[in-house]
C-alpha positions as semicolon CSV with decimal commas, in nm:
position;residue;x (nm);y (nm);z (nm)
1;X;-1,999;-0,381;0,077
2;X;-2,178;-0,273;0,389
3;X;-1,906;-0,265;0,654
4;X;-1,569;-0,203;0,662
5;X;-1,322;-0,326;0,899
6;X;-0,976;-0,165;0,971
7;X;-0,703;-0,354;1,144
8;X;-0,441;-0,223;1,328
9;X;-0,118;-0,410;1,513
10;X;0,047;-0,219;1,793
11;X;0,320;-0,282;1,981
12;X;0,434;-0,017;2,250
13;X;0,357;0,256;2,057
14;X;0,181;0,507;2,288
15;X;0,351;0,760;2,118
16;X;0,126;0,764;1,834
17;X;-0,212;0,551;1,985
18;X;-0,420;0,880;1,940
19;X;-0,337;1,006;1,670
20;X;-0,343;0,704;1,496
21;X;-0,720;0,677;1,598
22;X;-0,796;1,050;1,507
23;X;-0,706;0,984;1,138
24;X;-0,854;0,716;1,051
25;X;-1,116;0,786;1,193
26;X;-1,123;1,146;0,990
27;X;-1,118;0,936;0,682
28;X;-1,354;0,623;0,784
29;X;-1,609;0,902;0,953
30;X;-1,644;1,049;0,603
31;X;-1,750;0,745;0,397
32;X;-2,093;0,766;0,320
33;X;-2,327;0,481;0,338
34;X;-2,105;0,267;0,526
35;X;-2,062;0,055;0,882
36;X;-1,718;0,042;0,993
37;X;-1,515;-0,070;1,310
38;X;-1,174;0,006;1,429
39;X;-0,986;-0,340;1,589
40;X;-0,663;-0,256;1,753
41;X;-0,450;-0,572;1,878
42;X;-0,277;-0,459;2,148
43;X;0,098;-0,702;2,095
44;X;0,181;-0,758;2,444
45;X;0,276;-0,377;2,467
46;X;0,480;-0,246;2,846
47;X;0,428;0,083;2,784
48;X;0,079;0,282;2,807
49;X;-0,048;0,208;2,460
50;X;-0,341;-0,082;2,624
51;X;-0,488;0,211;2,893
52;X;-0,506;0,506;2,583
53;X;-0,702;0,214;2,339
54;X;-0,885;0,137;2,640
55;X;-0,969;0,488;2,710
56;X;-1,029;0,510;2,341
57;X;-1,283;0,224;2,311
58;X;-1,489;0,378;2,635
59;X;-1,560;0,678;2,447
60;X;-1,644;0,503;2,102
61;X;-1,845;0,175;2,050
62;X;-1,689;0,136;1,700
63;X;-1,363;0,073;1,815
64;X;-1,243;-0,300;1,948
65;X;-0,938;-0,365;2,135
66;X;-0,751;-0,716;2,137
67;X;-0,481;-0,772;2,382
68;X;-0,223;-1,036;2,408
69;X;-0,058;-1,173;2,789
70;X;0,264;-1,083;2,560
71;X;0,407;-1,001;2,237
72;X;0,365;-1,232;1,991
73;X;0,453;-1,054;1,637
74;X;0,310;-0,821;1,397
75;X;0,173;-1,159;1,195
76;X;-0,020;-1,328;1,513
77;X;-0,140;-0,945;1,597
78;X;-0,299;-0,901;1,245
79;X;-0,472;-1,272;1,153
80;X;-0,596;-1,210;1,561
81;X;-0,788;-0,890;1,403
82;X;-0,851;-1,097;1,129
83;X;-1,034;-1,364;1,318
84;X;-1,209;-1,074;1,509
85;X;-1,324;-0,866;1,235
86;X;-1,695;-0,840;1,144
87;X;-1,675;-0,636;0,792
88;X;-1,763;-0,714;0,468
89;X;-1,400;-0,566;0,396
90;X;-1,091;-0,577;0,617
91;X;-0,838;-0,368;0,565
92;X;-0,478;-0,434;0,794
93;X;-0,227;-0,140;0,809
94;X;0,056;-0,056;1,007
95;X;-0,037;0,206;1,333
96;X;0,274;0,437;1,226
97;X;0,038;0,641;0,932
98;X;0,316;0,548;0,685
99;X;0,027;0,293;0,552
100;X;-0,192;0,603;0,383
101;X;-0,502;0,646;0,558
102;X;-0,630;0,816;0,250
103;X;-0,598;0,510;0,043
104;X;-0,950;0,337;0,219
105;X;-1,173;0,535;-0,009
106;X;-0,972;0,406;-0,292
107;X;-0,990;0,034;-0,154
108;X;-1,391;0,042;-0,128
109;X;-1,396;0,158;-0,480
110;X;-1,142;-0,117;-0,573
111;X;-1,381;-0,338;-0,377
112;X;-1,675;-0,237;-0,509
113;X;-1,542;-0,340;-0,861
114;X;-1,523;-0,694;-0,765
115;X;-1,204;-0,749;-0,662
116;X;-1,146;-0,943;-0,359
117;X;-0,783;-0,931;-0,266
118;X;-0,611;-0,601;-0,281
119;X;-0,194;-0,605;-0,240
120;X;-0,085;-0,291;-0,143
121;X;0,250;-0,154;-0,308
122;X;0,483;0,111;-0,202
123;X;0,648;0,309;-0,524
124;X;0,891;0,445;-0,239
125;X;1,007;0,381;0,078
126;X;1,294;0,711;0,122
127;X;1,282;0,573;0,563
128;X;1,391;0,196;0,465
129;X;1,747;0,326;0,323
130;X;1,918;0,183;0,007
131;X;1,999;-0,188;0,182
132;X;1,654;-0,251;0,254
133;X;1,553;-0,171;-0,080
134;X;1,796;-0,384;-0,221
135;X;1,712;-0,668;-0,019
136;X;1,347;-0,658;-0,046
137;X;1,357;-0,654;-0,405
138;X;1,637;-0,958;-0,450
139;X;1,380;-1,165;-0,140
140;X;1,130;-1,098;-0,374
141;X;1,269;-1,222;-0,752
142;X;1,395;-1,516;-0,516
143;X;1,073;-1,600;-0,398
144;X;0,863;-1,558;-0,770
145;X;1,186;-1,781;-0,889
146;X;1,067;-2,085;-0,683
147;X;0,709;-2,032;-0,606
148;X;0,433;-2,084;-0,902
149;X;0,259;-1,798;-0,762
150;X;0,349;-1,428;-0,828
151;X;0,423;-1,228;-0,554
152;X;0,414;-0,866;-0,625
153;X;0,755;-0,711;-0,572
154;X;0,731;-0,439;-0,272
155;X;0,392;-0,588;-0,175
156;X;0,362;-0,463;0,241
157;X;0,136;-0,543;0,537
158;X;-0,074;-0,315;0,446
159;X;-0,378;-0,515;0,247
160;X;-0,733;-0,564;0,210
161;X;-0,947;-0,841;0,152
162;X;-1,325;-0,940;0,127
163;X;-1,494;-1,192;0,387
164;X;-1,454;-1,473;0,170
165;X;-1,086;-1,478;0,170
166;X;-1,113;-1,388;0,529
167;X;-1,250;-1,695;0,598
168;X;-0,978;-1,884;0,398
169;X;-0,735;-1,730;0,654
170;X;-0,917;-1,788;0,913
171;X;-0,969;-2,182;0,880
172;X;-0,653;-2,227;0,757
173;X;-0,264;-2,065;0,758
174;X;-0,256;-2,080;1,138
175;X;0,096;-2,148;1,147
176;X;0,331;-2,009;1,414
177;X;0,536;-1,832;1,190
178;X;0,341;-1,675;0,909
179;X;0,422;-1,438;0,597
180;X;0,065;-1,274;0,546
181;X;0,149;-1,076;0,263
182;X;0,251;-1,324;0,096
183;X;-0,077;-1,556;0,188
184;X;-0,325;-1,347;0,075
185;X;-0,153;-1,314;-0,316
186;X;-0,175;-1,690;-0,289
187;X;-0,494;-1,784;-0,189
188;X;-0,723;-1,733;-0,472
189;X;-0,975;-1,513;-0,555
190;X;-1,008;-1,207;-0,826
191;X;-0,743;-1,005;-0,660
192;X;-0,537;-0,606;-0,771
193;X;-0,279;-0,415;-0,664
194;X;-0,303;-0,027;-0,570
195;X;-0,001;0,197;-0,535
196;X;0,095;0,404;-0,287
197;X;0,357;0,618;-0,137
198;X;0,501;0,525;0,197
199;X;0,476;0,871;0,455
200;X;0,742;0,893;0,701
201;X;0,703;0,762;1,056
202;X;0,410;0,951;1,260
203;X;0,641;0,955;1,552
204;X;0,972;0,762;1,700
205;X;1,089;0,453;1,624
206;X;0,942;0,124;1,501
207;X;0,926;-0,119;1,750
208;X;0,898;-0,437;1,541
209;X;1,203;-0,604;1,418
């Protein structure tokens, strides 16, 4: 594991462009001994968040921007940094910071043991309210219920997988409508969870259905 590649969806959220950049980069500047890039897919955004990435990637060659004619969806914005990506790793997260920026150390280790897959899974989320709770986890014992594959319960688009699966997704699963998290658990490969804690919202509101 030489390079690491973090991807990051946004969709009119120049609210939090910069200091979504600042962080990770904190964290990604401190890893020794590897490469990394930064790929932010601009969703078809009509606010300012495609100038400040811009702006951004001017003033550092590690960071790539993607941008769509229009909003397509946090799944097309993702598997487009996915197809873009040059790392030996890829990690996607959500440009909010309530996907723990402090958790990428933890992922090279996890990659480092072999592991190619790595579901991400919240042991709280206090923003997403008691009904959204509830429903995840009932979509969820559905879904194990009829699929031969086991999904982890409160799995979240926040992942990380090797090249190899990369490639999987990148050759294949190019529906319209796709349900990523779900993909990578059921595509092969030695794959682990990690755990994590969901932080509250960097800054207003979400603006992804």
């Amino acid at each position: 594991m030489k390079k690491i590649s973090i991807v990051i969806p946004m969709y009119n959220e120049h609210e939090i462009a910069n200091m979504c950049y600042k962080r990770i980069n904190e964290v990604i500047k401190q890893l020794n001994n590897y490469e990394y890039e930064i790929i932010f897919i601009n969703d078809g955004s009509k606010d300012k968040t495609l100038p400040i990435l811009e702006e951004i990637a001017s003033q550092d060659n590690t960071v790539k921007v993607i941008s769509f004619s229009r909003n397509f969806g946090h799944e097309a914005a993702m598997i487009a940094g996915i197809d873009y990506s040059s790392g030996d790793g890829i990690v996607c997260m959500d440009a909010d910071l309530q996907h723990p920026v402090e958790c990428i150390p933890q992922i090279l280790d996890t990659f480092n043991q072999g592991y190619e897959v790595i579901s991400m899974v919240r042991t709280a989320n206090k923003s997403a309210g008691f009904v959204k709770n509830l429903t995840s986890g009932l979509f969820y014992k559905i879904l194990n219920k009829i699929s031969e594959v086991h999904f982890e319960e409160n799995a979240s688009d926040f992942f990380a997988i090797t090249k190899k699966p990369a490639e999987v997704l990148k050759k294949h699963f190019r529906e319209t409508s796709r349900f990523l998290r779900a993909y990578v658990q059921s595509i092969g490969f030695k794959k682990t969870t990690i755990e994590y804690e969901a932080h509250d919202r960097a800054a207003g509101e979400s603006k992804y259905s």
